[in-house]
N, C-alpha and C positions, 0 to 999 in steps of 0.2 A: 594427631589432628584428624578429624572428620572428613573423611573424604567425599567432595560434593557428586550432585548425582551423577554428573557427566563420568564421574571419574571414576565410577565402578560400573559402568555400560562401555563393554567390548566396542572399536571400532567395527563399523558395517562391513562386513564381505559382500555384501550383493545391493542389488537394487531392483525390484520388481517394478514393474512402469502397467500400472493399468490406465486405459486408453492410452494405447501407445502409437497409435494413427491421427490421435485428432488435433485439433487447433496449437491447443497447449504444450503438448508433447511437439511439435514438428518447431515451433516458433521459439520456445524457451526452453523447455529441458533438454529434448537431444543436445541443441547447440550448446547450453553452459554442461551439459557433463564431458564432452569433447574439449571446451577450454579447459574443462579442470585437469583432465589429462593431461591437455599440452603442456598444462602447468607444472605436472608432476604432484597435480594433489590427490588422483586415486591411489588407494593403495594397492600393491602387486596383487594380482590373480583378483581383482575386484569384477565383477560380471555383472551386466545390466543384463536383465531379463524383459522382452518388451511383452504387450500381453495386448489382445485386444479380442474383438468379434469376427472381424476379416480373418478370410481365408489365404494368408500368405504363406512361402517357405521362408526358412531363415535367410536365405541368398537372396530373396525379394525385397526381404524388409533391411538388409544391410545395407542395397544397391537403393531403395528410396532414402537411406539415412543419408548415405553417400551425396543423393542430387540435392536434400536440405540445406548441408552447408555447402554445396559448391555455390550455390544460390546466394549465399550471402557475402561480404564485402569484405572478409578476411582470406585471407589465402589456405586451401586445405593442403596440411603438411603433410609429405605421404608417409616418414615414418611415425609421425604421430598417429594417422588414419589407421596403418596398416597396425600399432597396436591397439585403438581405439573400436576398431570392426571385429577384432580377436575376444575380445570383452561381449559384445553384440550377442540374442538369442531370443527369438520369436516365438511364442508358444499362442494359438488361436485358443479362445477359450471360453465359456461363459461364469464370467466373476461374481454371480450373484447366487450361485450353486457350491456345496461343498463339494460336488462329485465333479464338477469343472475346474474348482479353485485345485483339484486332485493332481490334476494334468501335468500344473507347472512341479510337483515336487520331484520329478525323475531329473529335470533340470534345476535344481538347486542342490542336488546329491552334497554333501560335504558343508553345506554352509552354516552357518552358527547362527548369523546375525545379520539377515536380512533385512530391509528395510523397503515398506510398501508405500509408491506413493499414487494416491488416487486422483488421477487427472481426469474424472470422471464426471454425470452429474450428481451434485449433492444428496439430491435422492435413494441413490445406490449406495450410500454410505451402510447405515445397516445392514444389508444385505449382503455386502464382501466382506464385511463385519464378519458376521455369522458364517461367509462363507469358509472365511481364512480360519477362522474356529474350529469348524467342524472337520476341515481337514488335516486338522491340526501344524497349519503353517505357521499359526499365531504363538510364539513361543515365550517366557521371559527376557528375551535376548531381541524380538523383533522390533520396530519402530515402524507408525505408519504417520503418516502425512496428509494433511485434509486441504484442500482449498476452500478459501471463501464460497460463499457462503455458507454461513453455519447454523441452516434454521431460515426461516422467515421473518421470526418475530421470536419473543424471550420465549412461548410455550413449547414452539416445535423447534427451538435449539434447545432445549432441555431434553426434546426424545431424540434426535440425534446423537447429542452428549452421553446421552443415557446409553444408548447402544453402543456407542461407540467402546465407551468407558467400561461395558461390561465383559470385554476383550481387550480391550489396551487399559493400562495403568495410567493414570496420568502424565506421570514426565514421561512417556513410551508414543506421549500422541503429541504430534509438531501439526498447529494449523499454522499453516504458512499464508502471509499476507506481505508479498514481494515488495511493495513499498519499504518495507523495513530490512531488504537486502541491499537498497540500495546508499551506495557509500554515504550521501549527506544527508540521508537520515543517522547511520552510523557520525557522522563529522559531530552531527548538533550533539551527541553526548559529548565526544572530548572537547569540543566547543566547549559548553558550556560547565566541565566539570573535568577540566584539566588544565583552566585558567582561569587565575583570580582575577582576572577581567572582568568577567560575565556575571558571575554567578551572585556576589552582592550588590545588582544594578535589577538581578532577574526579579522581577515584584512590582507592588501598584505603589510604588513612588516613585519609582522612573518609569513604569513601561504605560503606555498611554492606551494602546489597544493591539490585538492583536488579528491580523487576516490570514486565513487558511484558502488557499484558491486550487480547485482541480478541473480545468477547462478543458475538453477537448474539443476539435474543429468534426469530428466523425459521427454521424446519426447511429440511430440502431439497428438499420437496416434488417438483415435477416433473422437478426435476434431476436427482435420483439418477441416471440412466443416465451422468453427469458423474462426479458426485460421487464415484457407487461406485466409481470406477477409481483416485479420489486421495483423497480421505479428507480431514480436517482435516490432517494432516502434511505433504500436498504441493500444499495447496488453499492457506493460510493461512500456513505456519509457515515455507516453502520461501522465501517469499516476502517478502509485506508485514512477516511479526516479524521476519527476519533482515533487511531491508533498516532497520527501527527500531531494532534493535540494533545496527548498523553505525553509524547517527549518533549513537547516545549514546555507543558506546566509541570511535569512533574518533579518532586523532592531529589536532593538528592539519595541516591541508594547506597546504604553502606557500604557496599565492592558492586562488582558487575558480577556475582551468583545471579544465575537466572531468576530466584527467589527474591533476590533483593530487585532486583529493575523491575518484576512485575506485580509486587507489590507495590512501589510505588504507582505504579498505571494505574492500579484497581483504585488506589486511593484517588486519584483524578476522576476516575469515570463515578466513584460512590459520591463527590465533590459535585458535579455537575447539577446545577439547578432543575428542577422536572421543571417541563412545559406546561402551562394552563393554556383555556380556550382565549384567553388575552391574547396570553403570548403568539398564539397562532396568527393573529390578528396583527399584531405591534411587532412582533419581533423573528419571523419568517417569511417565504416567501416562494410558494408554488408555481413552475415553468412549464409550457408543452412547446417544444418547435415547432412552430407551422414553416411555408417555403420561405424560401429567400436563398441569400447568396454565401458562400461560403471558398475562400481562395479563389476567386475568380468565376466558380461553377454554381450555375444553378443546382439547388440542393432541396427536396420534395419536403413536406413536413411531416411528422411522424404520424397521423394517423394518416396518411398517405401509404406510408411505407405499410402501415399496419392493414390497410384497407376496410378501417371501419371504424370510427369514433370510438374512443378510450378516454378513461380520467388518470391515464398513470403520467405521473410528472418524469420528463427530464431537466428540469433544473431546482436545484433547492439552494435556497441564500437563507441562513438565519442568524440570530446572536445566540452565543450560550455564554453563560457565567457561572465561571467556578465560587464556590461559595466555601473559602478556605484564607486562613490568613493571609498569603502571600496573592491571591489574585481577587479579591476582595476588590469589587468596583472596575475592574479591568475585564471590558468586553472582551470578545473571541467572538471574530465575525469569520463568516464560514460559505463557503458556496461552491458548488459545482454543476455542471451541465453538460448538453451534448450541442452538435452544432454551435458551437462558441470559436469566434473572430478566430484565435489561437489556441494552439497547443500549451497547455501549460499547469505545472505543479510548484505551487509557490508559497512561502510561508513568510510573512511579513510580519518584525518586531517593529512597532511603532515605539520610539522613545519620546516620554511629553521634550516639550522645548523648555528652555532656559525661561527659567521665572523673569528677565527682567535684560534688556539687552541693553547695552553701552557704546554702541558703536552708533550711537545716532541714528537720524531722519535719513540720511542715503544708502543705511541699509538694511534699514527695517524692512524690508521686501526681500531683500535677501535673504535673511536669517531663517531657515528652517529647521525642524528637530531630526536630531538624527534618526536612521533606521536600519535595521539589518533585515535585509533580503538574503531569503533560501530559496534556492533554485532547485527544483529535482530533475523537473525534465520544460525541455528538450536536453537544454543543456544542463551540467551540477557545478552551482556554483552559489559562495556564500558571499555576500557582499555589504561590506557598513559603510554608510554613508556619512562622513565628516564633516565640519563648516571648516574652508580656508581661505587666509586672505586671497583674495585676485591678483595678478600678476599689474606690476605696474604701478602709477602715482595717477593721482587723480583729486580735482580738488573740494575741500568738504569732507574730509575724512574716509574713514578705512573700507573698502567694499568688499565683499565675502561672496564665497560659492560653495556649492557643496559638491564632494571630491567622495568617488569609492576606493575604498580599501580594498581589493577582491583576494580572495581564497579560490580563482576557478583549478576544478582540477583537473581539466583537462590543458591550463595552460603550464598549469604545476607538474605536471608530469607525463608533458604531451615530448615525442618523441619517436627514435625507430624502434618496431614492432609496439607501440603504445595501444589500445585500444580504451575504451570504453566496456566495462565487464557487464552482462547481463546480472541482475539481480539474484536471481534463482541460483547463481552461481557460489556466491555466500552462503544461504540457505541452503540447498545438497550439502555443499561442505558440512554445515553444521552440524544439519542430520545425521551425518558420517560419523560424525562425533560424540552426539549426544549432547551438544549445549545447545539448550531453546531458550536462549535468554531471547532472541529475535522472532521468536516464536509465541503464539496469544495464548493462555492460558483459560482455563475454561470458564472462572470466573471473570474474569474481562469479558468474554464473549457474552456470559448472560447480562453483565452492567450496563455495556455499549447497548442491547437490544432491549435493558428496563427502558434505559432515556430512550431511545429510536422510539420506541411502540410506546411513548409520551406524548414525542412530537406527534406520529402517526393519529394518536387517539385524539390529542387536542384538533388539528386537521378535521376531523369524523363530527367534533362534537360544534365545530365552527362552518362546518359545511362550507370547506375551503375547495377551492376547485381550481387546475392549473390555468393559472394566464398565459395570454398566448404571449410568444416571441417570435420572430424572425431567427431564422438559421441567419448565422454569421453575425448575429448583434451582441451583447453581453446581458441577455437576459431580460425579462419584466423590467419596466421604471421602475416598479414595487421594490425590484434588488436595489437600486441607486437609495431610493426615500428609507429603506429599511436603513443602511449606515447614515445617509446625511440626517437621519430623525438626533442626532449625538453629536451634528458640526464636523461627522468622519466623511471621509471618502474611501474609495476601495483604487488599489495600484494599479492602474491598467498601464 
C-alpha cells in the first residue's frame, strides 16, 4: 500500500517560533504548546526555539513565558512547567537575513526536522523564506507554517505563494487558519459524515437556506494601520467564512487523506457563483462603525479610532450561491463585522418546513421548520431544533413547540480538570505530524481570493461605499432587506 504523505514525513523535533514576543505567540501558541505537553503530546527531547528582534537572555524569555500562563485561568503545574521551561530557548535575531537566520543553527545542533512557524507579518514571508534558504536551515525534512493572510487579493498571493513554494514543497507548507482547530468545526465532518442522519437530507430539497455569522463586539482600535489595507472582506470573509462554507457544502471525500477533504473545498470554492455590479447592488452589503454603544460602554467609531476618514468596511453581509447539483437554488447568506451587539461564530442550517401541516388552526403558528445551529464561539455547541407536542390537554386539538436537541461539548465533557482547548492546539499537533488535512492548500487560497477580488471588483465598478452603523447594532438595514428581499431572516 502507498504510503500517504504524512506517513513518510519524520515526526518534528523542534519548533522554531519567529515573532516569539508578539500578540500571537504570548496569547495562543506558548499557551497551546504547554497544554500539549501537559497532555503528554510533545515528543521526548522536543525543543521550542523562540526567536525574535528583542534583546532578551534565555532566563528572560522563560520567566515572561512563565508570567503568560500564570496570567491565565488554569492552574500552572509545576512539574509539568519545570519540563515545559527545559524545552524553552531564545535566540534574538534578524529573520529576514541569511546571516541572522545563521544564529539560531548552533541551537538546533542535532535536529532533523524542524518545524518554522511564522507568527510574523505577512510581508516578511519571503524574506525568511529566502532567509531559511540561504542558511540552509530549510531542509527536505523541515515544515513551515504561514498565518493568514496570504496576499491581498489573487495577484499578490500568487507572489507570496510563489516565494514561498520555491523553498518549501508543498505538502511541507501548513497555512494555518485556527477556525478549523477548533473541535465543531472538526464535529460538523463526523456530523455530517459519520451518520446517515445528515447526509441524505444535506441538499436543496430539504435545506431551505443557509447563514454563516461572525460577529464580534471589539472595534479595530490600534489596528487600523492592518486593517485599513483589508477591511472586513479580505480580513474575515477571505478566510475563516469561506473556509466554513466549504465544510458545510462540501462532497463527501473519499477518506480524510488531506488530498481527499481538500479537494473537495476547491471544488466548492471553483462552484461559487462570481459576483457582477448587480450583485453588488442586490445581493451584498457594505458597513463602517460610526459611535454608539456597545456592552454598556460608550464605543468611538472607526474613523475616529483611525483619526481621519476611510472607505475600508468593517462589516460585509452578502448572498453567495453555489452553482452545483446538490446546492442548486440554496442561498448561503454570510456576514461579519466589528462592533456587533455580541460575540459570536455561528453557522445555521435552515431546513424548508413540512409541505402541508395536519394538526390544524391552533397550531399553525406553532409549527416551525426545523434547524441545526453551530455554535463556535463563545460557546461550541451544535443544536437541532425539533417540533414536539406541548405538555398537557387543551381544547381543539394538538399544540406543538419546538424543543433543541443539543450536542454542547462543554456539557458533554465538562468536569474535573475539563478545559476548553485553544485551537492552535490541534493544529501544532498536526504540524508535528505532518497531516494538513486542516490545513489550506494553495489552490483554495488562490479560489477563495478569485471570488473575494469579484466581490471587491463588482464593489469598484458599482461605486459602493460603506454605510454607516452604530457600534453595538447588527449592521446597515441594507444587512436586514439583503435576506428579507427571499422572505429569509437572519438568527439573532
Amino acid at each position: 500500500m502507498a504510503k500517504t504523505p504524512q506517513a513518510e514525513t519524520p515526526l518534528s523535533d523542534a519548533l522554531v517560533l519567529f515573532g516569539a514576543t508578539g500578540d500571537l505567540s504570548r496569547r495562543m501558541l506558548l499557551p497551546s504548546l504547554y497544554f500539549l505537553d501537559a497532555d503528554g503530546l510533545l515528543p521526548v527531547g522536543f525543543k521550542i526555539l523562540a526567536t525574535a528582534r528583542g534583546q532578551y537572555s534565555r532566563d528572560d524569555f522563560v520567566e515572561q513565558v512563565r508570567d503568560i500562563l500564570k496570567a491565565r485561568p488554569e492552574p500552572v503545574d509545576d512539574a509539568v512547567w519545570k519540563r515545559f521551561s527545559g524545552r524553552l530557548d531564545y535566540v534574538a535575531c534578524d529573520a529576514t537575513s541569511a546571516e541572522g537566520v545563521a544564529e539560531l543553527k548552533p541551537h538546533l545542533e542535532g535536529r532533523q526536522s524542524p518545524m518554522f512557524f511564522l507568527a510574523i507579518s505577512p510581508s516578511l514571508y519571503a524574506k525568511v523564506c529566502g532567509a531559511l534558504s540561504g542558511s540552509g536551515l530549510a531542509t527536505d525534512d523541515t515544515r513551515i507554517v504561514l498565518e493568514k493572510p496570504i496576499g491581498r487579493d489573487l495577484e499578490s498571493s500568487r507572489q507570496v505563494n510563489e516565494a514561498v513554494g520555491s523553498v518549501f514543497a508543498e505538502e511541507r507548507i501548513f497555512r494555518i487558519d485556527h477556525y478549523l482547530g477548533k473541535e465543531t468545526v472538526q464535529n460538523l465532518i463526523a456530523l455530517r459524515f459519520a451518520n446517515t442522519l445528515f447526509e441524505p437530507l444535506w441538499n436543496n430539497l430539504t435545506i431551505d437556506h443557509v447563514q454563516i455569522t461572525v460577529a464580534e463586539t471589539e472595534g479595530v482600535g490600534d489596528r487600523w494601520p492592518y486593517y485599513d489595507e483589508y477591511g472586513a472582506l479580505r480580513d474575515m470573509l477571505q478566510n475563516h467564512m469561506l473556509q466554513l462554507l466549504c465544510f458545510v457544502a462540501m462532497e463527501p471525500p473519499a477518506d480524510m487523506d488531506p488530498r481527499s477533504v481538500r479537494n473537495e473545498k476547491v471544488k466548492v470554492l471553483r462552484s461559487l457563483r462570481r459576483f457582477t455590479r448587480a450583485d453588488a447592488q442586490n445581493a451584498s452589503v457594505r458597513g463602517q462603525y460610526t459611535k454608539g454603544v456597545v456592552g454598556g460602554k460608550e464605543a468611538p467609531g472607526y474613523e475616529t479610532e483611525r483619526g481621519q476618514p476611510t472607505s475600508t468596511e468593517t462589516f460585509v453581509a452578502l448572498r453567495a450561491d453555489i452553482d452545483n447539483w446538490r446546492w442548486a437554488g440554496v442561498p448561503f447568506f454570510l456576514r461579519t463585522g466589528k462592533r456587533l451587539p455580541e460575540r459570536r461564530t455561528q453557522i445555521v442550517i435552515q431546513f424548508k418546513p413540512v409541505p402541508h401541516s395536519i394538526f390544524g388552526d391552533g397550531a399553525k403558528h406553532d409549527l416551525v421548520a426545523n434547524r441545526l445551529v453551530i455554535d463556535l464561539q463563545p460557546d461550541e455547541d451544535i443544536a437541532l431544533t425539533l417540533m414536539n407536542k406541548s405538555p398537557g390537554i387543551s381544547h381543539g386539538g394538538m399544540r406543538l413547540q419546538s424543543m433543541p436537541l443539543s450536542l454542547s461539548l462543554l456539557r458533554a465533557y465538562e468536569g474535573p480538570g475539563s478545559r476548553r482547548r485553544i485551537a492552535y492546539e490541534r493544529l501544532l499537533l498536526d504540524v508535528m505530524h505532518g497531516d494538513n488535512t486542516l490545513f489550506v492548500r494553495r489552490d483554495e487560497v488562490e479560489e477563495a481570493w478569485r471570488w473575494v477580488d469579484g466581490v471587491a471588483d463588482a464593489w469598484a465598478e458599482a461605486g459602493m461605499a460603506p454605510k454607516p452603523y452604530a457600534a453595538g447594532s447588527w449592521g446597515p438595514s441594507g444587512a436586514f432587506a439583503l435576506i428579507e428581499r427571499s422572505d429569509r431572516a437572519w438568527v439573532d
